[in-house]
Phi, psi and omega in degrees: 000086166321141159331116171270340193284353177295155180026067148269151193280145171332328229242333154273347174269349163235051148271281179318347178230082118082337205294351179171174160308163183289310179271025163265327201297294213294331179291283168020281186292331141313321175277352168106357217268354131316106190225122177243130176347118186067002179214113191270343186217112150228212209215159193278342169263347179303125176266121194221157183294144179299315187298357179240035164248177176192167188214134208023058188079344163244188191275116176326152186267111170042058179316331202264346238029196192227168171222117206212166161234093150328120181273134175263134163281181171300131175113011232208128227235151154259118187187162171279325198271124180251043167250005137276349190144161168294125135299177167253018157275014217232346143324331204269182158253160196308324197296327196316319187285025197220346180307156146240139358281144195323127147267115187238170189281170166263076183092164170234145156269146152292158185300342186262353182251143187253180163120184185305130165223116163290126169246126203195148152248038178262107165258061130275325135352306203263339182255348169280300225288302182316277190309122192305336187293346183263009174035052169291105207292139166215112233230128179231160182258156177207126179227134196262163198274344189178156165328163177239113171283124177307352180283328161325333167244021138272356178287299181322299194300331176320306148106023180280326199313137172259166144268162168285103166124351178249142188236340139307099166313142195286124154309065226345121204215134154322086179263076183275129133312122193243336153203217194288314188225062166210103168267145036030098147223140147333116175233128165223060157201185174208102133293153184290102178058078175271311194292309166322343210241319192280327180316291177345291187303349191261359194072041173223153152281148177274115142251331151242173171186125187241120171291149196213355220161155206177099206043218189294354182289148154189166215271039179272119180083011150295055165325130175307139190052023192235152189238184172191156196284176167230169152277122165256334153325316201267332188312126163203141184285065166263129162327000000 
């Protein structure tokens, strides 16, 4: 995935990765605290490769832009508005909330659900990860309210299943039992509370619920509320 961020002006790219206004930059740049590789004296409009630039001496954050995976905990809203509730952006470091374009998630957990969350300001990204035609795999753990009847994971597979408030069938999704009242299933779409909704739609309840995968990722030296860089050059939807 090529740059978009090549030779871009001083003075909007490091605005756009968060450190101040564009006429903070050009204050910045006076102070000394802007420094590009080989060139001691330029102007806030000049376009230089992001990589020979720094700021109070380090390397810019994440020009290129960023990608990360989080584990998200139970309590934690995917939102901007922080009149739901603690966000997972509130995880992040601060300058992050402040880039353009906006770092936003891939698909969302509901506040009651923990587990692997993609985070990114690539949306071009988020909709190749999202859209069910790129057959992206998304693996939830689940422990249930009452047995799980083994007929359950042919209802699932079928790809028959309705939602309630919905007239469109549920995409054929992977159902292993894993004891009586705990399951593992396979998605390659994310409708709104799905896993929760398709249980549902069976007569059984959610009670906990962990996103645990996502595609080839998963949350193995992740610590709950801790995050890890990605690649996004590397990033590819292999199962």
């Amino acid at each position: 995935m090529p740059s978009a961020k090549r030779f871009a002006r001083i003075d909007q790219l490091i605005a756009s990765l968060g450190y101040g206004s564009r006429r903070d930059v050009e204050g910045f740049i006076r102070q000394g605290r802007v420094q590009v590789a080989g060139i001691s004296k330029f102007s806030s409009d000049v376009r230089i490769d992001p990589a020979l630039i720094s700021f109070d001496g380090e390397p810019l954050d994440h020009p290129n832009g960023i990608l990360v995976l989080l584990n998200k905990p139970v309590g934690y809203v995917c939102s901007h508005n922080e009149e739901e509730g603690q966000t997972v952006y509130e995880l992040l470091p601060e300058r992050w909330r402040k880039r353009e374009p906006k770092v936003v998630t891939v698909g969302r957990l509901d506040k009651d659900t923990s587990g692997l969350l993609l985070l990114t300001d690539q949306h071009d990204l988020v909709h190749r990860l999202t859209s069910p035609k790129h057959h992206v795999d998304k693996i939830y753990e689940a422990d249930l309210d009452r047995p799980l009847s083994p007929e359950a994971i042919d209802i699932f597979k079928a790809g028959t299943l309705v939602l309630k408030g919905e007239t469109k069938p549920c995409l054929p999704a992977h159902l292993e039992i894993i004891s009586e009242r705990k399951a593992r299933i396979t998605l390659q779409e994310g409708r709104y509370h799905q896993v929760r909704r398709m249980f549902s739609a069976i007569g059984n309840h959610v009670v906990v619920l962990q996103r645990v995968q996502f595609g080839h990722f998963d949350l193995a030296g992740v610590a709950e509320g801790q995050y890890k860089h990605l690649s996004i050059d590397s990033f590819t939807t292999q199962k």
